[in-house]
C-alpha positions in Angstrom: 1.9 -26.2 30.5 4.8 -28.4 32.5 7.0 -25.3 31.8 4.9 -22.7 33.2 4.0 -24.5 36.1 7.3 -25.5 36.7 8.6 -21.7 36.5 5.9 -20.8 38.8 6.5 -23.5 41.2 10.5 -22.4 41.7 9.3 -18.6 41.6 7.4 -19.5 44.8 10.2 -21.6 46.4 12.7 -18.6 45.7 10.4 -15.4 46.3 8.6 -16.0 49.5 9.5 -12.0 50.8 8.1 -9.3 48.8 7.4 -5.7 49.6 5.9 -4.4 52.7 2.4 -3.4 52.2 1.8 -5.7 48.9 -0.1 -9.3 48.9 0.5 -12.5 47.8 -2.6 -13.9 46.8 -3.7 -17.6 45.7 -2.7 -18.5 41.5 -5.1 -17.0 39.2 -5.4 -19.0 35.9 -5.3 -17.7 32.6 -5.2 -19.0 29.1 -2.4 -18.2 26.8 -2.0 -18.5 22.7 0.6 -20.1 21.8 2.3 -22.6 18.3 1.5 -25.6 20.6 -2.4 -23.9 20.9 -4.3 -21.9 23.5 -2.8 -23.0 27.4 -4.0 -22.6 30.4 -1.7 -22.1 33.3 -1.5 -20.5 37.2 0.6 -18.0 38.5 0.6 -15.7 41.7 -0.8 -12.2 41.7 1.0 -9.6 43.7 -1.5 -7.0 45.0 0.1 -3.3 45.6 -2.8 -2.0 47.4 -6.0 0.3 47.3 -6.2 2.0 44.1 -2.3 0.6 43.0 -3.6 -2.5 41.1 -1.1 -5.0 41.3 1.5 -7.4 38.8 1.9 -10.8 37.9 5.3 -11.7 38.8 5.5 -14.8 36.4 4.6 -12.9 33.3 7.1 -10.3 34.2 9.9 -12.9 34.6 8.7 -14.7 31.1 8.1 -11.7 29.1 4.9 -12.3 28.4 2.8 -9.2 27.6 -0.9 -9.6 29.4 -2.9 -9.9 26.1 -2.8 -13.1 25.9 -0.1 -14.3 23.2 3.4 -15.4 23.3 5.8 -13.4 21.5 6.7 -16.5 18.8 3.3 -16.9 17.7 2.7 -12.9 17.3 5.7 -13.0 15.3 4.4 -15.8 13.1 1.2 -14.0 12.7 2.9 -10.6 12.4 5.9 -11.9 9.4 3.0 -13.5 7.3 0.9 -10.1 7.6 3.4 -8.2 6.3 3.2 -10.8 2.9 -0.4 -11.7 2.6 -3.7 -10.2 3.7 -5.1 -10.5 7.4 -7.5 -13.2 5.9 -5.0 -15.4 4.2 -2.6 -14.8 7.1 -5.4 -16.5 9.7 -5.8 -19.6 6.8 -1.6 -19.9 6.6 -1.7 -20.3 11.0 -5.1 -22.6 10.7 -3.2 -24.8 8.0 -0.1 -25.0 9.8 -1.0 -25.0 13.8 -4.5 -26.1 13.9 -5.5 -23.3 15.2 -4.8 -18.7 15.1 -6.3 -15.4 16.4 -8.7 -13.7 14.5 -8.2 -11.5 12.0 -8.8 -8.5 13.8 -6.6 -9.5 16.6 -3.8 -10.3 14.0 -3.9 -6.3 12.8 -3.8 -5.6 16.6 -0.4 -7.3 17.0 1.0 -5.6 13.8 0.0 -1.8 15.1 1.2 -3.3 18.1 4.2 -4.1 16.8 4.4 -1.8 14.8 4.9 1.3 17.7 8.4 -0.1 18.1 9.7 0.3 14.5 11.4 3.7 14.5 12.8 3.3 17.4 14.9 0.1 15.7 15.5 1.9 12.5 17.0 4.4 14.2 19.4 2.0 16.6 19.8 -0.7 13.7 23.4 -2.0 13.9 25.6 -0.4 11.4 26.2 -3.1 8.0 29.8 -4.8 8.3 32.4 -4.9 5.6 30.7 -1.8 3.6 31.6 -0.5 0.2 33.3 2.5 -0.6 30.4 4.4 -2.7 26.9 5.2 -1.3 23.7 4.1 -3.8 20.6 6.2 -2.6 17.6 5.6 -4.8 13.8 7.4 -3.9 10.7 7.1 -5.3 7.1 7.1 -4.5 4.2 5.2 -4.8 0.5 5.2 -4.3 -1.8 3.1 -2.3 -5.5 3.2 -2.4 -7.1 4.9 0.5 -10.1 4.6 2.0 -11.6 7.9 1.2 -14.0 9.9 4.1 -17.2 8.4 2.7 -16.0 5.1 2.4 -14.4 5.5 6.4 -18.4 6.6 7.5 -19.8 4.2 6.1 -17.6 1.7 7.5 -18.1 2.9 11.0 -21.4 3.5 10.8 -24.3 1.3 11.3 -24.9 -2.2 9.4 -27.9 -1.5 7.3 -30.9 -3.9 7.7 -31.9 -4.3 4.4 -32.0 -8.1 3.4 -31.7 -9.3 7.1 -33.0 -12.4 6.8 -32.8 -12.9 3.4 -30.5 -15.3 1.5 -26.8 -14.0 0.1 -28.8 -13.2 -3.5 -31.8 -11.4 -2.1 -29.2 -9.1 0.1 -26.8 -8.2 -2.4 -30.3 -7.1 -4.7 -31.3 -5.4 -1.8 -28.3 -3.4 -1.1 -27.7 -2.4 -4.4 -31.1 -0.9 -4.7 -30.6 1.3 -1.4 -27.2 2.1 -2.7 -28.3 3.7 -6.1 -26.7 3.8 -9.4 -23.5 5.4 -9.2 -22.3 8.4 -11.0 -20.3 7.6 -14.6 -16.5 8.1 -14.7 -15.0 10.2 -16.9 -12.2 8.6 -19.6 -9.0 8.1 -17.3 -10.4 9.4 -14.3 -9.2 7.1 -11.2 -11.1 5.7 -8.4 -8.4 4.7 -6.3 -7.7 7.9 -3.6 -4.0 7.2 -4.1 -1.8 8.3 -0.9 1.9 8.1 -1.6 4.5 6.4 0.0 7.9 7.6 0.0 10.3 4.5 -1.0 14.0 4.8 0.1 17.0 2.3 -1.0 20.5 2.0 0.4 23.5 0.2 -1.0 27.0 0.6 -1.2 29.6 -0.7 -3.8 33.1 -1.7 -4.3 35.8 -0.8 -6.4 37.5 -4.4 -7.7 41.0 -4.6 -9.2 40.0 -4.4 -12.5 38.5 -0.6 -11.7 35.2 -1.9 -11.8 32.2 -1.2 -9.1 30.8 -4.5 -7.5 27.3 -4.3 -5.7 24.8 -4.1 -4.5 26.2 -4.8 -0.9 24.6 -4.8 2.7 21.4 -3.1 0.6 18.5 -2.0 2.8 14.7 -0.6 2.4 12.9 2.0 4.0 9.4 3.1 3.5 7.3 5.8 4.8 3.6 7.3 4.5 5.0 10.6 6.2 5.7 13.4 4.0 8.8 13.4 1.5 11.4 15.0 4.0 11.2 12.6 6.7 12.3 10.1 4.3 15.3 12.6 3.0 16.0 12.9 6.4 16.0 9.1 7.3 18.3 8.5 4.5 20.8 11.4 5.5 20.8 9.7 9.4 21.5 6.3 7.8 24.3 7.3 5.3 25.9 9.3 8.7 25.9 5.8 10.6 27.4 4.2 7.3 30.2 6.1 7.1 29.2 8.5 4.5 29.0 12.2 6.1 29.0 14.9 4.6 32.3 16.1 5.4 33.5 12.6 4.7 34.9 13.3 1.1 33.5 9.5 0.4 31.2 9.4 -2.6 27.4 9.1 -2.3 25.0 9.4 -5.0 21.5 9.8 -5.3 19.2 8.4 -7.7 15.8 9.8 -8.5 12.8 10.7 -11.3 13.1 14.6 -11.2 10.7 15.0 -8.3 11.0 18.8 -7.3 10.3 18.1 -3.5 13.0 15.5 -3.6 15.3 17.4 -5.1 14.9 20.4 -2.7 15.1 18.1 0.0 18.3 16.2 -1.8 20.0 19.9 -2.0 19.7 20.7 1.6 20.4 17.6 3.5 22.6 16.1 0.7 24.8 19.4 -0.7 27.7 16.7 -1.2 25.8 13.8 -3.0 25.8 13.5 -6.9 22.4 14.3 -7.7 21.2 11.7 -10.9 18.0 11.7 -12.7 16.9 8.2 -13.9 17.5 8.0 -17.5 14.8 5.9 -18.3 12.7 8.5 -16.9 14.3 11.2 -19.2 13.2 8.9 -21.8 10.2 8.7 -21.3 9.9 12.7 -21.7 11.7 12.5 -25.2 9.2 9.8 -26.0 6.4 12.9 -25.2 8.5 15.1 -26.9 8.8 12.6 -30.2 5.1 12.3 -30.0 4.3 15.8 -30.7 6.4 15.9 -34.0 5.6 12.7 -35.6 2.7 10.3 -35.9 2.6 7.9 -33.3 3.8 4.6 -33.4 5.9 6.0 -36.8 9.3 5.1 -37.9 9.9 8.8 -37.4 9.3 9.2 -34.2 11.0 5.5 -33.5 14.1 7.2 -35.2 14.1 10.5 -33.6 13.8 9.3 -30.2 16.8 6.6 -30.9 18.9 9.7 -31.9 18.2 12.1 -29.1 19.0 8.7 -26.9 22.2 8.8 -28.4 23.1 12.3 -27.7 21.8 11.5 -24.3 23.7 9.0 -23.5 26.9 10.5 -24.9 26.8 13.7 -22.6 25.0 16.3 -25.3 22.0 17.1 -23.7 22.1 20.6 -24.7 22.1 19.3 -28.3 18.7 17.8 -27.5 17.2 21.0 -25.8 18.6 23.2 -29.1 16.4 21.2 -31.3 13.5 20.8 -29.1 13.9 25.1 -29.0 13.9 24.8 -33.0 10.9 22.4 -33.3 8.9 24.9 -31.2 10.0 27.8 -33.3 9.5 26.1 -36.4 5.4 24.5 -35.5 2.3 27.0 -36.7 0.9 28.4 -33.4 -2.5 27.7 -34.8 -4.1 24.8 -36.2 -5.8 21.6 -34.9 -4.3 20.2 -31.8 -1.0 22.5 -32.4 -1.7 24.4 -28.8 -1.5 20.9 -27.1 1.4 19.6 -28.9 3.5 23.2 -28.4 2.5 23.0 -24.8 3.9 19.4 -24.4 7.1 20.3 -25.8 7.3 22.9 -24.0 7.0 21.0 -21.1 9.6 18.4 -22.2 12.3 21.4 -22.6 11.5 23.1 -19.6 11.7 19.5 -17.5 15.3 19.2 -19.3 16.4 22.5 -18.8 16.0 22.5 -15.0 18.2 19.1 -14.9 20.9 19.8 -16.9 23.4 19.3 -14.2 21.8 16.3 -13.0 22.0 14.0 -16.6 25.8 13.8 -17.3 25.3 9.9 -18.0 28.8 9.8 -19.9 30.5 10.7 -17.1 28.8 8.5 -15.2 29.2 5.6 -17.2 32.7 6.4 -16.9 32.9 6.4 -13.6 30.9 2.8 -13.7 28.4 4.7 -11.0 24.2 4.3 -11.9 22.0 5.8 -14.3 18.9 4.2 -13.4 17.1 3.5 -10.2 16.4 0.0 -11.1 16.6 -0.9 -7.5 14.1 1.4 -6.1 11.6 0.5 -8.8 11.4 -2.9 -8.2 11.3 -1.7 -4.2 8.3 -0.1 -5.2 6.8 -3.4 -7.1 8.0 -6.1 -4.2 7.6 -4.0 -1.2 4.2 -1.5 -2.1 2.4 -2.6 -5.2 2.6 -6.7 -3.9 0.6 -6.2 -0.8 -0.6 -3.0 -0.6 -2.0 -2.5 -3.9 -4.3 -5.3 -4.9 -8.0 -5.3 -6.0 -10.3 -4.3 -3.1 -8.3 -2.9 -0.6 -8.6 0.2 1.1 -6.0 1.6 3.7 -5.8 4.3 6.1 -2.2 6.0 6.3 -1.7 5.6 9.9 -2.7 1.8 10.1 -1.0 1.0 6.9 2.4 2.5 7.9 3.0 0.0 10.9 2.9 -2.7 8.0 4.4 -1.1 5.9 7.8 -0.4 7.9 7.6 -4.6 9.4 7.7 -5.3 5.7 10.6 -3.5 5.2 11.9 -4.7 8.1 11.0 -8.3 6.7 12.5 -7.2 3.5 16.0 -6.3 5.3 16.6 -9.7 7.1 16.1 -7.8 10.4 12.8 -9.6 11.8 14.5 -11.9 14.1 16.9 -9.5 15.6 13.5 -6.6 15.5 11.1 -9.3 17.7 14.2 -10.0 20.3 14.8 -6.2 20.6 11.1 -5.8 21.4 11.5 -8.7 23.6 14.4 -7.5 25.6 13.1 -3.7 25.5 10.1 -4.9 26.9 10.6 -7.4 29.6 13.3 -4.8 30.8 10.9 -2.6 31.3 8.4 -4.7 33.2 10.8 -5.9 35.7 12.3 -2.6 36.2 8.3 -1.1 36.6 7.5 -4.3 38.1 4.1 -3.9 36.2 2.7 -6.2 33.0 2.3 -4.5 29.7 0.3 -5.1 26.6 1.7 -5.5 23.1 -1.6 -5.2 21.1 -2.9 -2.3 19.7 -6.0 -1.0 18.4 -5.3 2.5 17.9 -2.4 3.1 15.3 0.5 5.4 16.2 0.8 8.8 13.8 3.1 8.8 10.9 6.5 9.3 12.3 7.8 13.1 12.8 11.8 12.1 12.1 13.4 15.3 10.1 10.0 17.1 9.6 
C-alpha cells in the first residue's frame, strides 16, 4: 500500500499537464489481489470525454491489468494450474498466502494467459550451443471430452430435485430423475477421447569417440489443433534451429506409423529421415505371432524373439516373406481362421508400407534413435498427468490454453513467458494510453499455424 501510494503521489507531483480536453478527477480507490493479500489503494482517473471513457494513468505506468490482480500472483495461480486441478490449485495459494481467487477466476487467468502463447512460441529465443543432429519425435494422445449432452446439461438449469434435502436424500433423488443408464458393451469406452498432437525437439552431438551425446536444449510442444499444425510448428522450429531444409544438416523424425503424420512428414520434411518406432513394430509382430500360435506359448515367445532379430538386423523383408507364407499356408475356412488371416494380413500390409522407414541396422550404426522414448513419456508427464485423470471432462478450446502453459512450464520458459506478457502489455497501454484486462472467459480457437 506504501508503494502505490507513493507512486501515485510522485505521478501527481510530475504530471500536473495532460491533454487538452481530458480531466483530472479526485483518486478513485480500488482493491487489488496480490501475495501480500487483497490491497486497497487510490490513484487519479483521467477522463477523455463524452462517450471516450477515460484511463487510469497509475495502472498504465505499473502494468497492472484492470481486473484486479497483480501479474505475480496470476502467475502463481497460473504455474500451479498447469500441474494440479483448479481446486487443488486454490488449496496450494490458501495454504501458502492465506488467502486466493476462486476457482473460476483462476481458469480465467489461464485462458487469459493463455491468448498470448503462440505468439511466444513463435518468437521463443533460439536454444544456444545446439547439436549437430535434429531429434523430432510426434505422437498423440487422447483426453476425455465433455461430450454435447454432458455440455447441455452443464449449462442448463440446476434441477430442483432434493432442494432442501440432506447430501443422501439428493444424491437418491437425482439418481432416480436420472434413470438407469444404458449397459456397455465389452471394451466399449466412455471417455469421448479428443487427441492431442505431442511434438518433441532435441538435438545431439557427435563426441570424440564417434558417439551421439543428448538430449540437449530439448523442448515440448502440444496442440489440440489438427495433426498439420503441429508438422508445421515443428518444421518453423527446426528452421530457427538451424536445420533447414536446404541445410544438408541431419534431422530425423521419429514416429508410430501414423498415416497423417507421415503425409505431413513427407511434405514439410522431404529431407528428414523418416523412423518408425520399433517398439511399435513390435507390437504388430506380437499380433502377427498371436495368430499362428497359442497365446501366452513358448511358440509364439520364440517366434516373435526371431523375427526381432531379423528386425533388428536390417531383414525386414525376411519377416514379410514369411508372414506371405503363413497366410498361404492357413485353411481359409474353419473356426476363427477369417479373423486370424485378416490380422496378418493387416500386420503385412502395415510392414510393407514402411519398409523404407525400419532400417534400424543402419541406424544403430549411425548411433541415431529407434524409439520415441522421449515423446512417450511427453505424452505420460505432459497429457495423461493432468489432463487425464478420473472425472474430468475438457472442452478443446479451453483445454488448449493449459495445455500449451504446461508446455511452456515443461520448457523452463515461464519466467521469461510472464515478463514477455508483461512488457507486451504495459507497452501497449502506454502507447494506447488505455487499461487492459488479462482475464478471460471466453477461450481463444485452436490455433490456425500451417493449416
Amino acid at each position: 500500500m506504501l508503494f502505490l501510494c507513493s507512486r501515485e503521489s510522485q505521478w501527481r507531483e510530475n504530471n500536473q499537464i495532460i491533454q487538452k480536453g481530458h480531466k483530472l478527477q479526485v483518486p478513485n480507490d480500488r482493491v487489488i489481489g496480490t501475495l501480500f493479500g487483497k490491497i486497497r489503494y487510490w490513484r487519479t482517473y483521467i477522463f477523455r470525454g463524452k462517450n471516450e471513457g477515460g484511463y487510469y494513468p497509475l495502472d498504465i505506468e505499473l502494468g497492472l491489468p484492470l481486473d484486479g490482480f497483480s501479474m505475480l500472483l496470476r502467475s502463481y495461480a497460473a504455474k500451479l494450474a498447469t500441474k494440479m486441478s483448479y481446486a487443488q490449485s486454490v488449496i496450494m495459494l490458501k495454504m501458502f498466502l492465506d488467502w486466493s481467487p476462486c476457482q473460476r477466476t483462476v481458469e480465467e487467468m489461464v485462458l487469459g494467459l493463455g491468448r498470448y502463447t503462440s505468439e511466444w512460441f513463435e518468437s521463443s529465443p533460439i536454444p544456444k550451443n545446439d547439436g549437430e543432429i535434429l531429434i523430432i519425435q510426434i505422437d498423440s494422445k487422447a483426453s476425455p471430452t465433455a461430450t454435447e449432452e454432458e455440455l447441455k446439461k452443464r449449462r442448463g438449469k440446476r434441477s430442483k430435485n432434493g432442494e432442501g434435502k440432506s447430501q443422501r436424500q439428493r444424491s437418491k433423488a437425482s439418481r432416480k430423475c436420472r434413470g438407469s443408464k444404458k449397459r456397455k458393451k465389452k471394451g466399449s469406452k466412455s471417455k469421448n477421447g479428443k487427441s492431442a498432437t505431442i511434438v518433441v525437439m532435441y538435438t545431439l552431438k557427435r563426441n570424440t569417440e564417434g558417439l551421439l551425446d543428448g538430449p540437449i536444449n530439448k523442448t515440448v510442444y502440444a496442440s489440440y489443433a489438427c495433426k498439420r499444425h503441429a508438422v508445421a510448428i515443428a518444421r518453423r522450429e527446426a528452421d530457427k534451429r538451424g536445420f533447414p531444409k536446404e541445410s544438408g544438416k541431419i534431422t530425423q523424425i521419429v514416429t508410430d506409423g501414423d498415416n497423417d503424420l507421415e503425409r505431413y512428414i513427407d511434405e514439410l520434411f522431404p529431407e528428414a529421415i523418416h523412423t518408425i518406432d520399433v517398439f511399435h513394430v513390435t507390437e504388430y509382430l506380437w499380433e502377427a505371432g498371436h495368430c499362428l500360435y497359442k497365446e501366452g506359448s513358448d511358440e509364439v515367445i520364440e517366434w516373435v524373439e526371431a523375427q526381432k532379430d531379423a528386425l533388428y538386423n536390417g531383414r525386414i523383408l525376411d519377416i514379410i516373406k514369411e508372414i506371405e507364407e503363413w497366410l498361404n499356408t492357413l485353411p481359409k475356412k474353419g473356426p476363427g481362421m477369417k479373423g486370424k488371416r485378416e490380422r496378418l494380413q493387416k500386420v503385412k500390409n502395415y510392414l510393407e508400407k514402411r519398409i523404407n522407414k525400419m532400417n534400424y541396422k543402419e541406424l544403430q550404426e549411425q548411433d541415431l534413435e529407434i524409439g520415441s522414448g522421449a515423446v512417450e513419456g511427453a505424452v505420460k508427464y505432459v497429457m495423461a498427468k493432468r489432463f487425464d485423470e478420473g472425472g474430468m471432462r475438457w472442452i478443446k478450446e479451453r483445454a488448449e490454453a493449459l495445455l500449451q502453459l504446461r508446455c511452456i512450464e515443461i520448457n523452463g520458459d515461464w519466467e521469461d513467458f510472464i515478463s514477455f506478457i508483461h512488457n507486451k502489455t504495459s507497452k501497449n497501454a502506454r502507447e494506447l494510453n488505455n487499461n487492459f484486462f488479462l482475464k478471460s472467459k471466453i477461450p481463444d480457437p485452436l490455433p490456425t499455424y500451417g493449416v
